[in-house]
N, C-alpha and C positions, 0 to 999 in steps of 0.2 A: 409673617414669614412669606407668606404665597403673596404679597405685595413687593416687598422686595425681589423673588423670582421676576414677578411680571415687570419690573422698570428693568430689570438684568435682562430680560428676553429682549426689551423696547431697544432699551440705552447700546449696548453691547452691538448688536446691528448698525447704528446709526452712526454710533463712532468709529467701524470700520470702514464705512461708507466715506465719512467724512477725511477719514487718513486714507484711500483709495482715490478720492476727489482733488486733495491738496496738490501732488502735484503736474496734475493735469492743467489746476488752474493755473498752476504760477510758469505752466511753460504758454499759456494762452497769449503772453503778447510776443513771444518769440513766433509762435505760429501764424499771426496776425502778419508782423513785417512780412514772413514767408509765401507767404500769401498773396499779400499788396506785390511784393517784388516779381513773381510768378507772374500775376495781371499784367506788371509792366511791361515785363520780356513777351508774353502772349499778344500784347498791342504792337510791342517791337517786332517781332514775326509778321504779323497781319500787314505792317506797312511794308517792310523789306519783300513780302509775297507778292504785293500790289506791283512792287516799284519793280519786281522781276518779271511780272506780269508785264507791265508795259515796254520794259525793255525786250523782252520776248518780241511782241508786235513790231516794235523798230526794226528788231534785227529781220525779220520776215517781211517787213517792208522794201527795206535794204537790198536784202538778195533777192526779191523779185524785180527791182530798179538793175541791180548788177545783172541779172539775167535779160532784161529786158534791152541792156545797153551792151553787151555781147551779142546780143541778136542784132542789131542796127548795124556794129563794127565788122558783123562778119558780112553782111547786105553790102555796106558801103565798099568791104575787101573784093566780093563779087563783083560787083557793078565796076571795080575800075581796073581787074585783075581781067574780065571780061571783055 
């Protein structure tokens, strides 16, 4: 009788564990794609950041050439306005 309790105390835990477990596993490759696709947009970010990074530099290249070149047009305006 006290052998049967003791597999009941064993058994009874294990197979709630096991029905606690099940659908964890079977959402596991759903999670997986979820996962991988997340990585992909994360890599997608990291390059679109770079590519606005450098477009950042351009454009502050730019307006220092634009400012550089209103500075000369207003010189050349003086010089012949003079």
């Amino acid at each position: 009788m006290v052998k049967w309790i003791v597999l009941a105390v064993v058994l009874v835990p294990l197979v709630v564990l096991a029905l606690a477990v099940r659908p964890v596993l079977a959402r596991l490759p759903r999670l997986r794609r979820a996962a991988l696709a997340l990585q992909q947009r994360q890599a997608q970010a990291e390059a679109l950041q770079s590519t606005a990074e450098a477009l950042q530099e351009r454009a502050e290249g730019l307006q220092r050439q634009i400012a550089t070149t209103q500075h000369r047009l207003e010189l050349i305006k003086a010089r012949r306005g003079g």
